[in-house]
Phi, psi and omega in degrees: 000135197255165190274137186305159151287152177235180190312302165295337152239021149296318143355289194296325193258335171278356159275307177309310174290334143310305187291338167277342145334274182306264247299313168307325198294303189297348192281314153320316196273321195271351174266005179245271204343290180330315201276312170317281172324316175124355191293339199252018201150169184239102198264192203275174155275176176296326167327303198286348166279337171270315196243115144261143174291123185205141188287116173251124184295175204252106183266115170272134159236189178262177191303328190280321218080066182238175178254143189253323177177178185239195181234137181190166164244329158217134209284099164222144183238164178249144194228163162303115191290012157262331170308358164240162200255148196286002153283351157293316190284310179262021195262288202274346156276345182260000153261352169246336182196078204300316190273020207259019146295337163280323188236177210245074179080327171220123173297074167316289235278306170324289154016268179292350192253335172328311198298325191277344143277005175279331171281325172284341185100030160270092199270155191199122162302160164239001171280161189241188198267347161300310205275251235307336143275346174307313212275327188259352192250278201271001167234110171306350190259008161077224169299139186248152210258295177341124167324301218301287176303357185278304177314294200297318188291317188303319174299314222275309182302310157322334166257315174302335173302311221262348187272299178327286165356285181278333158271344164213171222266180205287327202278328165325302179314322181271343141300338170267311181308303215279348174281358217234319173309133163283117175253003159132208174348058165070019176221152208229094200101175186258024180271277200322312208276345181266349127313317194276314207270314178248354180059075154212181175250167185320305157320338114342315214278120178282174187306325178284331198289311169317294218267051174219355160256334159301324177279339172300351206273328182299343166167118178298309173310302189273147058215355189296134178307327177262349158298269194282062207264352157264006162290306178303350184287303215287329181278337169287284186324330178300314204291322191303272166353295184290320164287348174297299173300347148236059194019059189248325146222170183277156187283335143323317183282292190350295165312302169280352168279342201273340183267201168110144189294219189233273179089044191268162181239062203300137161213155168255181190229122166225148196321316183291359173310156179086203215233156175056071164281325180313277163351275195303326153327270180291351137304320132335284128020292161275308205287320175341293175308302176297285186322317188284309137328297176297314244027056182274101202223154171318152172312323202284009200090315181292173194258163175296167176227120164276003212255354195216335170267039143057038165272168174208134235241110182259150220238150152255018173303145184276119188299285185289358161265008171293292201301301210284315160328281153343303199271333160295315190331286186292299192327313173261331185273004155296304193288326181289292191317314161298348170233035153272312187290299171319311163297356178221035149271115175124358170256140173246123211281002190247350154345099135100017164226067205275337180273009176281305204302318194295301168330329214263316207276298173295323180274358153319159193247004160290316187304302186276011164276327183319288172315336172277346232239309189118345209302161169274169177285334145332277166288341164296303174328289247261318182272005170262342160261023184243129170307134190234157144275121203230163170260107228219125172314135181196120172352327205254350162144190171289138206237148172250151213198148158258104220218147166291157148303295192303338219265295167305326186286315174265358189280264156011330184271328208254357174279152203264154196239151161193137176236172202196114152220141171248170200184155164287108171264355151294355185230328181094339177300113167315133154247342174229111169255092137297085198283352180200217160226027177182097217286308154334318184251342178224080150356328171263096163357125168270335237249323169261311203259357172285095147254149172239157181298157207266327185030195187349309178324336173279331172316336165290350176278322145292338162292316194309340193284296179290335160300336174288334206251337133154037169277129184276201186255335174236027181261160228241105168247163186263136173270096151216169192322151195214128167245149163252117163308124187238116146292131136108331172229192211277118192307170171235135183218122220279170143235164185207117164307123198083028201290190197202120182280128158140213174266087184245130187307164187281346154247034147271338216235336182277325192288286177288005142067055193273162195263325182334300165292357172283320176293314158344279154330311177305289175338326175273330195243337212049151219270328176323277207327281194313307184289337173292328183291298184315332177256359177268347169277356169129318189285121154330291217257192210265124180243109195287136178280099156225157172326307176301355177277353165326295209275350210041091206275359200263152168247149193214157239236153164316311259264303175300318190300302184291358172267339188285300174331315186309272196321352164302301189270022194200022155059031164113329196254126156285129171240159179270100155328115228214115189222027170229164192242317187179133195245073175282155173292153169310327172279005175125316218290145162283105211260314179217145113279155157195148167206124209325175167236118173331107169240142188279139166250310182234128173292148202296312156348284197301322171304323201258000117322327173261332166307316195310302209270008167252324155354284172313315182309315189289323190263342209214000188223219160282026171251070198222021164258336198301315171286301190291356177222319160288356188054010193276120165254186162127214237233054191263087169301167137170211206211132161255172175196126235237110163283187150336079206067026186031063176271349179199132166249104201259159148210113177234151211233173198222161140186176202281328177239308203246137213219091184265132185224136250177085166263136151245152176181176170249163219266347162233140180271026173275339195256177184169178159307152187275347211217142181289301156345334181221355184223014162279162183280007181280321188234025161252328195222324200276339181305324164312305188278356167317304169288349170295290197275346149339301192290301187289341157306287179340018181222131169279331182289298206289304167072038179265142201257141183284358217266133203277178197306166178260166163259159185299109157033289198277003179071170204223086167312330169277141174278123155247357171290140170292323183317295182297325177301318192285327189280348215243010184238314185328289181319326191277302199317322209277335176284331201277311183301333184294292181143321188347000000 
């Protein structure tokens, strides 16, 4: 029998439960101290919490601001909390923390009701959208799977929700959760996932669209709209239900969002998203080279990252002359390539170039996995002839194919390459770069790091010498063969094709691109005069002073070209072709600018005498298609240009704003067209810029004006009228005969 208790010792046992009671607390209490200090771990400092980390991409935008594309290791941009629309915002309290306007980084009341669904046999989260952020901001090895380490990580996440709490206000919080969060496929924030999933921006996103993005959060996997898309149907619906259930919608609305598809507008995200990868590519590339020259580094000492600090890099590409460039781009190079493929049928275009093929076979990144691999040139040999599955570049998209490697190698020699830049020559501001015709499979800038010989394009560098030296525009040379004394080698005497017999003024003969009279010229200025003027326009690479740089015998980059073109039309004054505007930090801070400096190159007279005579190329010479067959008029100059077995086809153009260059070629210049005719730059490049200013009249946005070159101020002592020049040669035979 058991005996009551007396008084004294309930007493006794309600003292004991207490003090283990007080005791658990203080114990409790000195252990979220413990934690708060860092003993069980290393928690952030208040620095970091005022800054916190997080990999953020990098924006290149356009002059105008739109984003042509980022840099990332995850694709996150970060956005402003009026920049997301509050169906976002109630999508996700009322599904992750319905209370979280109330309370201060951790939802005791939540907390605690966990256990009591655990007993029924309920899982119910108990983090609040602080603490999950805490979770997503400050521990890198992320949820720890061990119970132990899990428990312990949840206090820890408890004291940083409270430390977040108190330095920033609820809308910040929910704005850092929503910059930090993974919605899957490569999109890192709700900026990226309402691109990637809908091509829309945050501010946009309607009530299903939030809660089909909010719902991926419970498992980027199982819930994702493109794995899973109807668990994502069923989980958006759900989420819609829970606004309902905190008023946040109506049962009406409700009802009517729930029947709505998913309606996603899926693309995925990768470095190579947007528009200008070329571009953007050799942009990364230089600010690097400028941080580093410079020593431009985080407050902290460290060098900048763009793929994770979130700068952002303003540009002077032009959006929609990106696009319409890009878009001349495919639009002609489809049609070149089937009558490129045509010209070398019944012919074998790999005769006698095996050592093109071998090269070709070593600069592959099969070969140098092979090599990395131990294999022998046996076994490398051997896996470059057994058919594979390859993934294969094609006008028409991409192809997966069972094709030998060696197969792919030489199919890769015949495809044809192109490159394109337009640039402001008053300002020097790039507005359009097409570096190559496919970024993905081919990687190397054509339009800066690339250079090819230059040909004809180059021949305005020599009237200009001679017009500088008091040659007119009508003065009348006979076309024929011309040799030049060369010291110390062998004269030179150029050949030509197409020649046009007699006597033609130098801007008929520059307008038909004669080579005789270019030498001619040469012959008078010297080769000195031509290579100084060419490197004071602006060309890089090496223009050896010999004769032949007359016909351009030099190779030179789109990139040089289109800035030496440039002093034609901008009267004479070189600007450095120029394509970042400025580089700030994720805070705003100006990290870098530039803006060209004016360098005189020409006298303005002569630029502007020479706008006449390229003019003429267009109207009266080989660019005489731009108009007669493309229809693009206006206050337009330029120069085709033809190499050697028609290995490159130029074309470069002028106006008053816009300033262009246009290379074709195969990625080895053994191959080319078989016929001039078909492999010149009148009908290999110009047609691309045709469809460039196609485009570019055509836009009411863009406003480009027709209005022809200015003349100089001071009026123009050199005759380029022929009319006036034949009179003004009349008079002097007849003052001669006279005696005068």
């Amino acid at each position: 029998m058991n005996k009551p208790l007396s008084q004294e010792d309930i007493r006794k046992y309600n003292y004991r439960l207490w003090k283990l009671l007080i005791a658990g607390i203080v114990l409790f209490a000195l252990f979220i101290i413990a934690v708060g200090f860092g003993l069980f771990g290393e928690l952030p400092s208040f620095r970091d919490i005022e800054h916190p980390k997080s990999n953020q991409a990098s924006e290149v935008i356009t002059e105008e601001g739109k984003v042509l594309g980022t840099y990332f290791v995850q694709n996150r941009s970060n956005v402003t909390y009026p920049a997301i629309s509050p169906n976002v915002i109630n999508a996700l309290i009322a599904t992750e923390d319905v209370r979280f306007k109330e309370h201060s980084g951790i939802d005791f009341k939540r907390t605690f009701t966990i256990f009591l669904y655990a007993i029924i046999g309920k899982k119910q989260g108990g983090s609040t959208i602080t603490q999950q952020l805490a979770l997503n901001l400050f521990s890198e090895e992320g949820r720890q799977k061990n119970f132990a380490k899990r428990l312990l990580q949840k206090f820890q996440e408890w004291v940083i929700a409270v430390k977040l709490e108190r330095n920033y206000t609820k809308e910040e919080i929910i704005v850092m959760y929503l910059n930090t969060v993974d919605f899957g496929n490569q999109a890192y924030g709700i900026k990226s996932a309402a691109r990637v999933y809908f091509n829309t921006t945050p501010d946009k996103l309607s009530v299903s669209q939030a809660a089909t993005l909010v719902g991926i959060l419970k498992g980027i996997s199982r819930y994702s709209p493109t794995r899973n898309p109807d668990r994502s149907l069923a989980r958006r619906n759900t989420i819609m239900g829970l606004m309902v259930k905190a008023d946040f919608l109506t049962e009406s609305d409700f009802e009517k969002e729930r029947e709505k598809p998913l309606g996603l507008r899926f693309s995925a995200a990768t470095v190579n998203d947007g528009i200008a990868p070329y571009f953007r590519a050799v942009l990364k590339s230089d600010i690097k080279k400028i941080f580093q020259d410079r020593s431009i580094l985080k407050s902290d000492g460290t060098p900048y990252d763009l793929d994770r600090d979130g700068l952002r890099i303003t540009t002077t590409i032009n959006y929609d002359m990106q696009v319409f460039a890009e878009e001349a781009q495919k639009e002609y190079m489809k049609t070149l390539q089937v009558s490129f493929n045509n010209s070398w049928k019944g012919r074998n275009p790999f005769k006698g170039k095996e050592m093109q093929i071998e090269q070709g076979v070593r600069r592959s990144d099969r070969y140098k996995a092979l090599q990395l691999e131990g294999k022998s040139n046996e076994e490398i040999k051997a896996d470059f002839n057994t058919p594979t599955r390859l993934n294969i570049f094609t006008w028409k998209g991409n192809v997966d194919t069972l094709m030998k490697p060696i197969d792919s190698v030489k199919y890769y020699k015949l495809l044809l390459r192109n490159a394109m830049m337009a640039m402001d020559p008053q300002s020097g501001y790039v507005k359009a770069w097409v570096g190559g015709i496919n970024y993905e499979h081919f990687k190397y800038d054509q339009v800066k790091m690339g250079t090819r010989q230059v040909g004809s394009t180059a021949k305005p560098f020599t009237y200009a010498v001679a017009i500088e030296n008091g040659y007119s525009p009508c003065f009348s040379v006979l076309n024929e063969p011309v040799t030049i004394e060369v010291p110390g080698s062998a004269p030179w005497t150029p050949r030509s094709s197409g020649t046009v017999p007699g006597y033609l003024t130098l801007q008929k003969a520059l307008a038909l691109s004669q080579n005789y009279i270019a030498a001619f010229l040469m012959k008078q200025v010297g080769p000195t005069a031509v290579a100084t003027l060419a490197k004071k326009m602006g060309i890089t690479s090496e223009v050896p002073a010999y004769p032949s740089i007359a016909l351009g015998s030099f190779d030179a980059s789109v990139y040089d070209m289109v800035g030496a073109y440039s002093v034609f039309a901008n009267k004479g004054v070189w600007n450095k072709p120029t394509y970042i505007l400025k580089i700030e930090d994720k805070n705003g801070v100006v990290l870098y600018s530039e803006k060209p400096i004016p360098v005189p190159a020409m006298n303005e007279e002569v630029a502007y005498v020479m706008t006449r005579m390229l003019r003429g190329v267009v109207t009266n010479g080989t660019g005489w298609r731009l108009a007669g067959r493309f229809g693009v008029t206006g206050p337009i100059g330029g120069k085709t240009g033809t190499t050697n077995a028609n290995s490159d086809g130029w074309f470069m153009a002028i106006t008053p704003q816009l300033v262009a260059g246009v290379w074709t070629g195969c990625e080895d210049r053994a191959f080319h067209f078989t016929s001039t005719a078909q492999g010149d730059g009148a009908t290999t490049a110009l047609p691309i810029y045709a469809g460039f200013m196609k485009r570019v009249y055509a836009s009411p946005k863009l406003k480009m004006s027709k209005a022809d070159f200015e003349p100089p101020k001071n009026g123009v002592s050199i005759t380029f009228d022929c009319n006036q020049y034949q009179q003004q040669e009349q008079k002097t035979e007849l003052d001669e005969k006279l005696g005068f």
